[in-house]
Structure formats: structure tokens, C-alpha cells
VOBA-1610 file (N, C-alpha, C; in pm, whole numbers, padded with zeros to 5 digits, always signed):
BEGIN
Unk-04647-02616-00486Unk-04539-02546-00418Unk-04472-02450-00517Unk-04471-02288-00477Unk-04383-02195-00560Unk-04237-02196-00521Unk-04122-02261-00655Unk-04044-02268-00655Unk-03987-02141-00710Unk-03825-02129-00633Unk-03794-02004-00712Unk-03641-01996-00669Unk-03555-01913-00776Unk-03461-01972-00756Unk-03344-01831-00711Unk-03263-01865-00623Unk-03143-01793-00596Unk-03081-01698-00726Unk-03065-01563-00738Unk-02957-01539-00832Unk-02834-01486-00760Unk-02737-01499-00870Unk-02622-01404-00856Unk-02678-01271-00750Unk-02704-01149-00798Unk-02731-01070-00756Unk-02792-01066-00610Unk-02858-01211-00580Unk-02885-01228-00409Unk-02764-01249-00342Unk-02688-01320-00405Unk-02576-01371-00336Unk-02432-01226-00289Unk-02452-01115-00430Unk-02354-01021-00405Unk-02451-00922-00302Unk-02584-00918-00324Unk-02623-00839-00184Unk-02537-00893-00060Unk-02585-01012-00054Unk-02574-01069+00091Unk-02442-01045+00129Unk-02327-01058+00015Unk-02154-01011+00069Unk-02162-00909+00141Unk-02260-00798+00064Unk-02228-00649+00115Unk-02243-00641+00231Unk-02334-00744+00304Unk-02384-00697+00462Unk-02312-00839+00549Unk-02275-00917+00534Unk-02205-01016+00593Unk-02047-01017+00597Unk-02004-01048+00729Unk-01876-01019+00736Unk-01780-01144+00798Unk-01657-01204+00758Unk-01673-01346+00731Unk-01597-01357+00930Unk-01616-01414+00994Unk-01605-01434+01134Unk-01402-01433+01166Unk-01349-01444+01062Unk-01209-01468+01083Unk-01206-01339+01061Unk-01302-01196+00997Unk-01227-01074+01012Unk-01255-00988+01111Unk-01352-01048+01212Unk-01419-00980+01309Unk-01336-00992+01414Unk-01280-01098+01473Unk-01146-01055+01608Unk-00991-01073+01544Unk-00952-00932+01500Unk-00852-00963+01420Unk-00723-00902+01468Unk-00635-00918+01445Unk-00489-00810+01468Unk-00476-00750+01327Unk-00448-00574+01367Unk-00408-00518+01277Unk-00499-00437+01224Unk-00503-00370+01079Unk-00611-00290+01025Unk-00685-00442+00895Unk-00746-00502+00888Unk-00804-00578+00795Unk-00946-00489+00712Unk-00906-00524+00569Unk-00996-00480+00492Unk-00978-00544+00374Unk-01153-00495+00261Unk-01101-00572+00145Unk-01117-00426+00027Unk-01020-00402-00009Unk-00977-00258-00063Unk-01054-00313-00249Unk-01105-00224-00232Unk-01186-00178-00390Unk-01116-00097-00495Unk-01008-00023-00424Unk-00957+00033-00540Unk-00840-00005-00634Unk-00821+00011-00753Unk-00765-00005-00889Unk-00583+00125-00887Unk-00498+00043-00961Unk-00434+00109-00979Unk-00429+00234-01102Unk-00609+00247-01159Unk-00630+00324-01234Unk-00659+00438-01146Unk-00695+00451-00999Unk-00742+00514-00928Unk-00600+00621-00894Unk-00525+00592-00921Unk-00343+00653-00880Unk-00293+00716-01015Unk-00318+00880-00986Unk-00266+00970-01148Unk-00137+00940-01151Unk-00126+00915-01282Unk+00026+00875-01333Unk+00119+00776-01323Unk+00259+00740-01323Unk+00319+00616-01233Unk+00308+00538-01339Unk+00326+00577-01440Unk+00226+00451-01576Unk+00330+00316-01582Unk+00525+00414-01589Unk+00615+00302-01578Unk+00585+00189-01466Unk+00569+00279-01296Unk+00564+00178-01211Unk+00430+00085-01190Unk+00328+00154-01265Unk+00215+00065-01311Unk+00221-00085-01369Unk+00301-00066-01505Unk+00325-00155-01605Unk+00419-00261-01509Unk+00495-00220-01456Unk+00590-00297-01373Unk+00520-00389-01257Unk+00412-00326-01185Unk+00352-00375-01098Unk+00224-00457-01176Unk+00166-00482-01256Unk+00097-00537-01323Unk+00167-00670-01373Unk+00270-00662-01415Unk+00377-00762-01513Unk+00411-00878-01408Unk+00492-00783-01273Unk+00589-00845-01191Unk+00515-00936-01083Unk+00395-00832-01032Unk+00310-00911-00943Unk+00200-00952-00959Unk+00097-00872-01019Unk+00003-00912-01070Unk-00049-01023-01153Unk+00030-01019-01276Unk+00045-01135-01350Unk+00095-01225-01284Unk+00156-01306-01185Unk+00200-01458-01175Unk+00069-01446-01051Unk-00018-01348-00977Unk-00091-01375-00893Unk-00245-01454-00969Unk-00275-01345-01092Unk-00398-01392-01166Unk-00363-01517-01279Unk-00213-01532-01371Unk-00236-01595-01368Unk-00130-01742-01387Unk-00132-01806-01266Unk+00018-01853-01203Unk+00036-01998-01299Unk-00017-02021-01384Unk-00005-02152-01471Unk+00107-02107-01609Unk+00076-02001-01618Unk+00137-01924-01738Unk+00302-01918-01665Unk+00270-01838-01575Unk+00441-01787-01537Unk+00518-01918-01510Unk+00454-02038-01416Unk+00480-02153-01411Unk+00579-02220-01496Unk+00537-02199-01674Unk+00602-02275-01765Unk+00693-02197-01754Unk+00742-02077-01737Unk+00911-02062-01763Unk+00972-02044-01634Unk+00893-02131-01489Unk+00968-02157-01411Unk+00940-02074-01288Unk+00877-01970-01306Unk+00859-01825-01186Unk+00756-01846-01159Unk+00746-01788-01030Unk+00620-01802-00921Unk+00654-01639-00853Unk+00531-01619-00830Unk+00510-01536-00769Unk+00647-01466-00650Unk+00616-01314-00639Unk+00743-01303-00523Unk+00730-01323-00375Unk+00794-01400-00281Unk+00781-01430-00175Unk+00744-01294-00078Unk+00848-01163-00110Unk+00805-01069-00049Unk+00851-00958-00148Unk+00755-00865-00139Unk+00839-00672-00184Unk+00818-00577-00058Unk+00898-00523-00148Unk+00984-00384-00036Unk+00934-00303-00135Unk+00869-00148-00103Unk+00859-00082-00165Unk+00906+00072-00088Unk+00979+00116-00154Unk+01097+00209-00119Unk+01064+00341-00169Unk+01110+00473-00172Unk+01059+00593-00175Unk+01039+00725-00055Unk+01031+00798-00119Unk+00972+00933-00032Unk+00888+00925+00007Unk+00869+00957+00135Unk+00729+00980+00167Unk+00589+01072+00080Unk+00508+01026+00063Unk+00383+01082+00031Unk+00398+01049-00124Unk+00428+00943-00171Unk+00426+00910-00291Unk+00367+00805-00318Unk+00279+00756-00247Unk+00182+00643-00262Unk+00206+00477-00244Unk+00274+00514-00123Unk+00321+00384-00123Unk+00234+00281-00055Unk+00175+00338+00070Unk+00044+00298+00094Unk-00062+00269+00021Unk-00085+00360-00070Unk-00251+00397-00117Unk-00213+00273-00280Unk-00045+00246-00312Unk-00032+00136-00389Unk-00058+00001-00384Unk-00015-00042-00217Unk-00059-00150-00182Unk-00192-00152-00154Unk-00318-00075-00090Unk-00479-00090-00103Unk-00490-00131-00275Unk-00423-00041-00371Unk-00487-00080-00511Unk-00469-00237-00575Unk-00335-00259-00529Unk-00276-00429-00545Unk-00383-00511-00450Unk-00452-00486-00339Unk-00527-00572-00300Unk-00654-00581-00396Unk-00700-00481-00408Unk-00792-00419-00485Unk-00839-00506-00598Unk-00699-00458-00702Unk-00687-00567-00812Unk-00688-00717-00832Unk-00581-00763-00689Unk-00636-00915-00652Unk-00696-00971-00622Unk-00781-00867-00584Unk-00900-00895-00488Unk-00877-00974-00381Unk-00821-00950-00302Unk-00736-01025-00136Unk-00717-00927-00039Unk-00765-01038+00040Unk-00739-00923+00186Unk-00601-00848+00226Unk-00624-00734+00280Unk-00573-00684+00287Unk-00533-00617+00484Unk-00420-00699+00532Unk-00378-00717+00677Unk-00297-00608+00686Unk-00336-00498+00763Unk-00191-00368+00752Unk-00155-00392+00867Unk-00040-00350+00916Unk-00003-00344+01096Unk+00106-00233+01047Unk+00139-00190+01157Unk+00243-00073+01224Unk+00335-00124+01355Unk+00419-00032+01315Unk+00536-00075+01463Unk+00454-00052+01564Unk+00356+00015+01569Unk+00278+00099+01735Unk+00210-00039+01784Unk+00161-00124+01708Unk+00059-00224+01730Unk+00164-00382+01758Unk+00285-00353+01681Unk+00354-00498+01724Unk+00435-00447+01865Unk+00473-00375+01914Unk+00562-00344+02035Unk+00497-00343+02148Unk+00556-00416+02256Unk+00450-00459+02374Unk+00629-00436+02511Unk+00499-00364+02622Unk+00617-00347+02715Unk+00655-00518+02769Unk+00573-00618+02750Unk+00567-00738+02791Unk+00664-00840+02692Unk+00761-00906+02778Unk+00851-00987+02714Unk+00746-01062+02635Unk+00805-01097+02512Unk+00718-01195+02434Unk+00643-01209+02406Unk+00546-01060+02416Unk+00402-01025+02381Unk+00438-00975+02189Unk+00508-00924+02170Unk+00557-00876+02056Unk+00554-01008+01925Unk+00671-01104+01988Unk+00651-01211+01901Unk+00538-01278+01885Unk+00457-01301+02008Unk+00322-01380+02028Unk+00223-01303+01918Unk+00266-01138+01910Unk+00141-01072+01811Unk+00183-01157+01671Unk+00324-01133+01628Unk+00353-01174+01506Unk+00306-01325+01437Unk+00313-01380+01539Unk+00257-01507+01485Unk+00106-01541+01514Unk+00056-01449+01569Unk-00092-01470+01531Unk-00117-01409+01420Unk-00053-01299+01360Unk-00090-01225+01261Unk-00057-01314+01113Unk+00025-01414+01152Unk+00103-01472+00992Unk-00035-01550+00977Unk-00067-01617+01145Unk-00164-01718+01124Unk-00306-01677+01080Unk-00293-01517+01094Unk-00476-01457+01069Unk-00386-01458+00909Unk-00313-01422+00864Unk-00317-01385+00665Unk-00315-01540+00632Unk-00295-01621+00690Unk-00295-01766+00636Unk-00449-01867+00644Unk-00500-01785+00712Unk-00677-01811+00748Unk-00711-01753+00636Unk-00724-01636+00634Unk-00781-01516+00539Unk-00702-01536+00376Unk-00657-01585+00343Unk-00549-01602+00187Unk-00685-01645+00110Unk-00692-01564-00013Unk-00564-01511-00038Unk-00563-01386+00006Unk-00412-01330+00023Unk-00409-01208+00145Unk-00281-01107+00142Unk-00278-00988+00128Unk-00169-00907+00116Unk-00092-00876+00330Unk-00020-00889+00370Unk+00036-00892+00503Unk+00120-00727+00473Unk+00061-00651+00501Unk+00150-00535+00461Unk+00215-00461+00618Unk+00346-00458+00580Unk+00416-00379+00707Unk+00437-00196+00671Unk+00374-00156+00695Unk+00390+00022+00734Unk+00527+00032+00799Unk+00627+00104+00725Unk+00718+00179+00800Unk+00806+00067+00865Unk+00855-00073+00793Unk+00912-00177+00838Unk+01046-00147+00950Unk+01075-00044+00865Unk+01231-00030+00939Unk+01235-00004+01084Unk+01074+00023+01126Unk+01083+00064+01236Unk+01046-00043+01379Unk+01056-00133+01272Unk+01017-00328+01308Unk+01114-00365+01300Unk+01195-00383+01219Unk+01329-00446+01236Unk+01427-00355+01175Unk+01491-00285+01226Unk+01621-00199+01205Unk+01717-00290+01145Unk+01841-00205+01099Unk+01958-00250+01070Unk+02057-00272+01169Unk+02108-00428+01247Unk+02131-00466+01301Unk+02330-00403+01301Unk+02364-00413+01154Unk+02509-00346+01149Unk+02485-00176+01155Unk+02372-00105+01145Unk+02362+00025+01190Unk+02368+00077+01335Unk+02270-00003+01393Unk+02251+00024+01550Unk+02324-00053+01612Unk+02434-00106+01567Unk+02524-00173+01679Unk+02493-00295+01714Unk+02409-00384+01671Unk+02368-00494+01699Unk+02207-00556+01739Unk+02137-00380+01777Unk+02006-00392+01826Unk+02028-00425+01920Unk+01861-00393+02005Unk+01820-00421+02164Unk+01769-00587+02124Unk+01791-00633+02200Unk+01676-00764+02206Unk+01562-00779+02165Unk+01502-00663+02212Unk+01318-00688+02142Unk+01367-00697+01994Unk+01404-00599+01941Unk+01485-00561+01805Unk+01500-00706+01768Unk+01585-00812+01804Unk+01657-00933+01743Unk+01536-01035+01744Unk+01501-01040+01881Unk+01338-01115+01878Unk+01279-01141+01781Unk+01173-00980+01765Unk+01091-00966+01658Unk+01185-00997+01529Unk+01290-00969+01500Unk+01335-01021+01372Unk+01377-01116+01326Unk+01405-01218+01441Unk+01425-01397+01436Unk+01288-01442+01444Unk+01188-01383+01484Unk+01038-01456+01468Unk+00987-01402+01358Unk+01015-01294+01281Unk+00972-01237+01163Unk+01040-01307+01011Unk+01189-01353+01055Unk+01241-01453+00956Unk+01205-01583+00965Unk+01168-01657+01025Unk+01142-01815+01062Unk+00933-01777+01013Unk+00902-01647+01053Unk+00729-01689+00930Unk+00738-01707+00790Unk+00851-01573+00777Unk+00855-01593+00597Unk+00918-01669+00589Unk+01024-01745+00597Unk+01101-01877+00571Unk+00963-02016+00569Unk+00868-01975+00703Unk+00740-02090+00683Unk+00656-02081+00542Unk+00697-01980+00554Unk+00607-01977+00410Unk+00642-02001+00278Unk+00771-01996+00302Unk+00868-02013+00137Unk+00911-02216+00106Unk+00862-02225+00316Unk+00872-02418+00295Unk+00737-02478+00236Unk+00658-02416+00190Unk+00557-02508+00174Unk+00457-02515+00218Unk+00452-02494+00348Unk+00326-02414+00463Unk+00248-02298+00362Unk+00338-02244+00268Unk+00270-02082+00243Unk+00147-02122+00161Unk+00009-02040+00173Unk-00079-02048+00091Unk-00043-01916+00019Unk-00169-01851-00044Unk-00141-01732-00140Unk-00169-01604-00008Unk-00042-01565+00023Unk-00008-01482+00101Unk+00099-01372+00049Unk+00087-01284+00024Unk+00198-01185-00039Unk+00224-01079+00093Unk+00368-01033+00111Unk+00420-00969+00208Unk+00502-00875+00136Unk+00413-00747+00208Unk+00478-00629+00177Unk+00557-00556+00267Unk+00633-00456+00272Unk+00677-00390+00332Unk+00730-00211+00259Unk+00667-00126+00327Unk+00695+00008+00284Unk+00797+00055+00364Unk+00874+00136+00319Unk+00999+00259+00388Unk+01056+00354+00313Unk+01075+00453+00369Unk+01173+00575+00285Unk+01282+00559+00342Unk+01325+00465+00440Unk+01488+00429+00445Unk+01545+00280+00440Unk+01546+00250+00292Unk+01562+00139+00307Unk+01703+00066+00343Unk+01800+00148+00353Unk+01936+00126+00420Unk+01910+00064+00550Unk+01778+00112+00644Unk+01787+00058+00783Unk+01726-00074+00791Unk+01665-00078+00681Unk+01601-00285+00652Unk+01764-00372+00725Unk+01724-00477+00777Unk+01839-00549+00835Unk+01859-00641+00678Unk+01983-00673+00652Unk+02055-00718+00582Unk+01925-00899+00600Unk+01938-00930+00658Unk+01930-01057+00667Unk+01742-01049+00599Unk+01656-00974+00548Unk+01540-00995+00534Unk+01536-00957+00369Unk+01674-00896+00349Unk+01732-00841+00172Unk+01744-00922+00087Unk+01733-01115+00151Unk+01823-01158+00063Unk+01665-01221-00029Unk+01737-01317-00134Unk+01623-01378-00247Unk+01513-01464-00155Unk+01358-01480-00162Unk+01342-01604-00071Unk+01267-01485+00044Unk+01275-01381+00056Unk+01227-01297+00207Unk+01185-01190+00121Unk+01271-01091+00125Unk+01219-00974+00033Unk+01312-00963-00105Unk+01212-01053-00201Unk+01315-01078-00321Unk+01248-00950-00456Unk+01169-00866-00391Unk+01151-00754-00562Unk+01164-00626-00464Unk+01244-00584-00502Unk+01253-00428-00431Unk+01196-00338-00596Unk+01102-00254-00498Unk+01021-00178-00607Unk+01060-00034-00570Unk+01120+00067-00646Unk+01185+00199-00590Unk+01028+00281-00646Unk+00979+00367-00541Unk+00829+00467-00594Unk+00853+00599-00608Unk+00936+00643-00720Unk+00957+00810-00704Unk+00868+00905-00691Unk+00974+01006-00632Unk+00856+01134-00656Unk+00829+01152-00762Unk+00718+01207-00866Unk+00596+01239-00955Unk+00718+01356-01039Unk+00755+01256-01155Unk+00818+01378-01262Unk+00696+01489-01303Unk+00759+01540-01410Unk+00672+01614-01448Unk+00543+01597-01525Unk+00533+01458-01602Unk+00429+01423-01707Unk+00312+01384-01568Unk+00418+01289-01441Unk+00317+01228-01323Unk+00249+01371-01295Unk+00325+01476-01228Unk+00272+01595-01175Unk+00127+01622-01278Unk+00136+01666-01376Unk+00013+01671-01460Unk-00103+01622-01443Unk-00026+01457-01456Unk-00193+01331-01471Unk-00257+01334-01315Unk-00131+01384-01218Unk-00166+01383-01086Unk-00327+01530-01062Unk-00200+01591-01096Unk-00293+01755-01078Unk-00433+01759-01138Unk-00444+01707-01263Unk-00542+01665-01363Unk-00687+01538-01303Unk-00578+01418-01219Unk-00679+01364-01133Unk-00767+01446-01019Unk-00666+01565-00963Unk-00740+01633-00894Unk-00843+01673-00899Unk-00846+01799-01037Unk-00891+01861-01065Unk-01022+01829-01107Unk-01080+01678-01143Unk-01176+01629-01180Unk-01254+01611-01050Unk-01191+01595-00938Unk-01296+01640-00821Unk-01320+01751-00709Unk-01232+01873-00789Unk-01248+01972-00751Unk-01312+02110-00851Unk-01366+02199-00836Unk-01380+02279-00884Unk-01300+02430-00964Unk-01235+02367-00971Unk-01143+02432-00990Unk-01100+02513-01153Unk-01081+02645-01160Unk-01112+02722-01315Unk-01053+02650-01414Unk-01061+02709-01483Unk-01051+02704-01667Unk-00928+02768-01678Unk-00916+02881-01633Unk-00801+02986-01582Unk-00642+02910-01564Unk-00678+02812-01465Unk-00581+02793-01368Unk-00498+02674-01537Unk-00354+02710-01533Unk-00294+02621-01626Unk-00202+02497-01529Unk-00311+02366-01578Unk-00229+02290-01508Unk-00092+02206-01513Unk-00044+02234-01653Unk+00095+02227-01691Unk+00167+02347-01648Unk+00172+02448-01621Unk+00218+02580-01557Unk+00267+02555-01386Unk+00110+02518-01363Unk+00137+02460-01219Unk+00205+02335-01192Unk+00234+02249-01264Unk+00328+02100-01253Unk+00462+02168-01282Unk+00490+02255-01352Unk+00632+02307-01349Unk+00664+02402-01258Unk+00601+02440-01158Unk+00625+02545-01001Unk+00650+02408-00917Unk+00624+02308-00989Unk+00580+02232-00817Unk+00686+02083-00837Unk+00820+02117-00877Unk+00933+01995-00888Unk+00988+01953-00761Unk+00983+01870-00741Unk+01003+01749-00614Unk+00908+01784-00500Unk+00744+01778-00534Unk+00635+01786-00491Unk+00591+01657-00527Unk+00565+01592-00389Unk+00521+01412-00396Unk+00350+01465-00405Unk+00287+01348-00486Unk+00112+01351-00456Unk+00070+01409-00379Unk+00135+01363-00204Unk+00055+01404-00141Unk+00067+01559-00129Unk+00184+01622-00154Unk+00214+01748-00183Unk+00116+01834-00265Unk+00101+01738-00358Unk-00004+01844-00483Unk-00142+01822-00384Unk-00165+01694-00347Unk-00311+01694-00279Unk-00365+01822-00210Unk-00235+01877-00124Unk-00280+01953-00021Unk-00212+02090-00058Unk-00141+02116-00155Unk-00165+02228-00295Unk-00295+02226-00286Unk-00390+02177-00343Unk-00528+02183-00410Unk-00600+02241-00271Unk-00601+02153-00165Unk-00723+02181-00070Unk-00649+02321+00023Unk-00529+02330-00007Unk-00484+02499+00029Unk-00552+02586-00036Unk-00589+02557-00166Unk-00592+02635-00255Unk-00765+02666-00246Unk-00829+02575-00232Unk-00975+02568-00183Unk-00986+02619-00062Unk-00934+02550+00007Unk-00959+02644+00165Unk-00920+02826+00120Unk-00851+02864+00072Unk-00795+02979+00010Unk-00907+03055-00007Unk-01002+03004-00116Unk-01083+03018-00167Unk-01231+03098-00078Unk-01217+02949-00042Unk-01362+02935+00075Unk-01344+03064+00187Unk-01208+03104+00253Unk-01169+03220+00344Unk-01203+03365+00227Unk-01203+03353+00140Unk-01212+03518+00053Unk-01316+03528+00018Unk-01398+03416-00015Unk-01535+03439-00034Unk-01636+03293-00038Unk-01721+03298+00127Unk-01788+03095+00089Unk-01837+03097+00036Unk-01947+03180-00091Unk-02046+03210-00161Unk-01943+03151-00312Unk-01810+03138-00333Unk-01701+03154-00442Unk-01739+02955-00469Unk-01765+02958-00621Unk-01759+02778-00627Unk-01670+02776-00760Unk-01563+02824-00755Unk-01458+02839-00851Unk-01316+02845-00764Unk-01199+02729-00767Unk-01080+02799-00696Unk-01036+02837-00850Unk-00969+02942-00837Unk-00906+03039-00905Unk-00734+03040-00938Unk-00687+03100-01045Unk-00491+03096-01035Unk-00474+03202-00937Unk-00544+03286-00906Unk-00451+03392-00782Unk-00485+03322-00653Unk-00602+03183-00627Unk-00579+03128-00490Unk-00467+03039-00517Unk-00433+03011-00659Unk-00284+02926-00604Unk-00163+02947-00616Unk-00162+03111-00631Unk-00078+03208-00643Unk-00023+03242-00498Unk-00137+03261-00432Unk-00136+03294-00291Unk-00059+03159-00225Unk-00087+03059-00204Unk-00061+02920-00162Unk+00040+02910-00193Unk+00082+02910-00332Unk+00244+02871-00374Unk+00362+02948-00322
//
């Protein structure tokens, strides 16, 4: 009988094409995100910070243990729009290598009494299947408002946010496996008071817009997958372009290409007078 034996390398094929049955009927966007927070130009402070604060007690939780800290129950990550607040949390999954559960207000709101809460708690229960697991909320505020802003909120409003406090509270009793809960917004004034405190959302992470050294490493990440001249000075251009978020410079660049491509499609150089024109 020819014996022969399994390797490694059979086993990481087979991941690539198998897909594990708890992610196939799922709520929400589920994925398992590959990318690195090396993949994000610049941010080096909020890098180091996000490496230290979360990363480290996730990889490795025996260490943080001895002086008492565990991991954070939840973050808030706060900022302008188009400054990566999204594309930060794919890299944190990335790095942890954990699934990664996104949802939106469009997907929890149901014209049906009690269809709303019923989503929420299937969803705690799909990141508690799937753990270890990032639960990320898109645009939270628009899930649970500020209850002393709007006057008290509508009902659905109080609902979803008494069934949204009693999961993370399940999880902070003991129930929780390795589940991390995020939440993104550019207004974080409208977060309801009651999800602020230690224990729910205990690391608020602020994501600025891209100073000037970010603008650079940003423009500079670009530029390595674009074609773009020798000509063009990309410290010149980071100082035209102050309180220009990433995604700002992103679509600088593909203005500037499309620019390009309209004056001449035969042209495989964008040029400083296409981003002369653009700016």
C-alpha cells in the first residue's frame, strides 16, 4: 500500500476554496480581510496606538493580563469622513486575523415592530459563532442617536438601543468570547450617552485628517500604483492640498489620470499640468 502524507500547503489550498457554513447564511457584510495596517500611507502615531492599545492584549493577552488589562470591550472611532476609518477596521481584522461582521443602519431598520431587535441579536449571536470576530457598526449614530439631542428618541430609536446595551453588557458578563465591537462616526456628540460609559465603548480613538508628513506618505502610496511623472513634486502637491482627507488625495490622483486619459489615451504618464488643471 502507497502511503503518503497530507502537507501544510494541502491544507492552505483547501481554505482558499472552502467556506465555513456559519458564513454562508449570514446577516450583514461578513469577510476575512487580508489587509495590514502597513497597507494605510501614513497615520504612523495612530498606527503605534492601534498596535499597543488593541492589538497587543488581542495577540498577546497573557502578557497584558499580569498588569491587570484585558482587552477593550468596545472602540469608537471618530473623525472626518474619508479618513480611513473603515478601510482601518478591514486592516485590524486583517492583522488579527478575525472575522470581520460589518452592518449599517439600512440593514438593521425594519418597517416591522421587532424585526430590528430580532436582527440585532442574531447578529451578536452570528460574531459569537464566528469569534474570534470584529462586529463593526458603520455610521453608529445613525443606530442609536443621542437620546438628550433628539428629545428623547422615537421608540424604534430606544428599542434598538436597550437591545444593543443588554448584548454588550452580555458580553462584558462572561458570555463574551473574543469578540471586539467597533463603531465608526464623524459625529460623535450624537452617540447616546449611555453606550460612552467604561465597559461598552471604553477606547475612543480620534482619526484625523492627514497632516502634512501623512499627505506625503499618502500621495507617495499612490503614486506607486499609478503612473505618474518624475515632474510632478509630491511634497509641493501635499502643501496645495491642507485639510484634504485620503480619500480626497485618492480622487486628486484618478482626476488627475482621467485628466490625462481625456488629452491624450495614447499618454502613459499623468503629468504636473494634469494636476494643475484638477487642482
Amino acid at each position: 500500500v502507497n502511503l503518503f502524507k497530507i502537507s501544510t500547503d494541502s491544507f492552505n489550498l483547501a481554505l482558499k476554496s472552502i467556506t465555513p457554513s456559519v458564513l454562508r447564511d449570514n446577516l450583514g457584510f461578513v469577510t476575512r480581510s487580508t489587509m495590514k495596517l502597513s497597507d494605510i500611507g501614513g497615520m504612523e502615531t495612530l498606527k503605534k496606538s492601534l498596535m499597543t492599545s488593541i492589538l497587543g492584549p488581542l495577540r498577546n493577552p497573557e502578557q497584558f493580563q499580569k498588569f491587570g488589562l484585558r482587552s477593550p470591550s468596545g472602540i469608537l472611532l471618530y473623525g472626518p469622513s474619508g479618513c480611513a476609518k473603515t478601510t482601518i477596521v478591514r486592516c485590524l481584522a486583517g492583522e488579527a486575523k478575525m472575522t470581520l461582521i460589518s452592518v449599517s443602519s439600512a440593514e438593521i431598520y425594519s418597517p416591522y415592530v421587532g424585526e430590528a431587535e430580532k436582527f440585532l441579536v442574531k447578529l451578536f449571536n452570528q460574531a459569537r459563532m464566528n469569534s474570534p470576530a470584529i462586529l463593526f457598526f458603520d455610521e453608529i449614530d445613525t443606530i442609536v442617536g443621542n437620546r438628550a439631542i433628539s428629545g428623547g428618541g422615537s421608540d424604534a430609536h430606544t428599542r434598538i438601543l436597550s437591545t444593543l446595551l443588554t448584548e454588550i453588557d452580555g458580553f462584558a458578563s462572561g458570555r463574551r468570547k473574543t469578540v471586539l465591537i467597533i463603531g465608526a462616526t464623524n459625529k460623535p456628540e450624537m452617540i447616546d450617552d449611555a453606550l460612552m460609559r467604561p465597559g461598552r465603548f471604553d477606547k475612543l480613538i480620534h482619526v484625523p485628517a492627514p497632516d502634512f508628513a501623512a499627505r506625503v506618505s499618502i500621495l507617495n502610496f499612490i503614486a506607486k500604483k499609478m503612473p505618474i511623472s518624475s515632474e510632478v513634486n509630491i511634497e509641493d502637491l501635499a502643501r496645495r492640498t491642507e485639510n484634504y482627507s485620503g480619500a480626497d488625495l485618492m480622487n486628486l490622483c484618478n482626476e488627475a489620470a482621467m485628466c490625462a486619459a481625456t488629452k491624450d489615451l495614447q499618454s502613459d504618464l499623468i503629468t504636473k499640468e494634469d494636476f494643475e488643471d484638477v487642482l
